[in-house]
N, C-alpha and C positions, 0 to 999 in steps of 0.2 A: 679729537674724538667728538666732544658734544660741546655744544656752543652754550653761551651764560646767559638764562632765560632774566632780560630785567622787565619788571614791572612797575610801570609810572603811575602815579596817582594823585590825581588834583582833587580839590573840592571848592565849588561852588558856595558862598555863600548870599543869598536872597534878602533885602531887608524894603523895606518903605518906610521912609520919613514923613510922607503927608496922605491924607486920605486920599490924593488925586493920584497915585500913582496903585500901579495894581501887580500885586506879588505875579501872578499867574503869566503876564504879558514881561516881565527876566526870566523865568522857568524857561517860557517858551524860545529867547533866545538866547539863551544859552545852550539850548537842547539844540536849536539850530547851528549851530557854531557848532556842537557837538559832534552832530551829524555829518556835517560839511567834512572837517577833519579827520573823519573815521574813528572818534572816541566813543568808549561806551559808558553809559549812563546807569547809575545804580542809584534808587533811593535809601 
């Protein structure tokens, strides 16, 4: 009759070790990787 709705769910987590590195430019790909896959993105 009805099929078994599953819901996957990953999380991201974001860090920086040195000032050279910059939170916003992981965000960004990971959102592309996201994208790419067809996943969706919640903050």
């Amino acid at each position: 009759m009805f099929g078994t709705l599953v819901i996957m769910v990953a999380y991201a987590y974001l860090r920086v070790s040195t000032d050279h590195q910059d939170l916003d430019n992981q965000r960004h790909g990971i959102l592309e990787y996201a994208n790419h896959h067809g996943c969706n993105f919640h903050n």
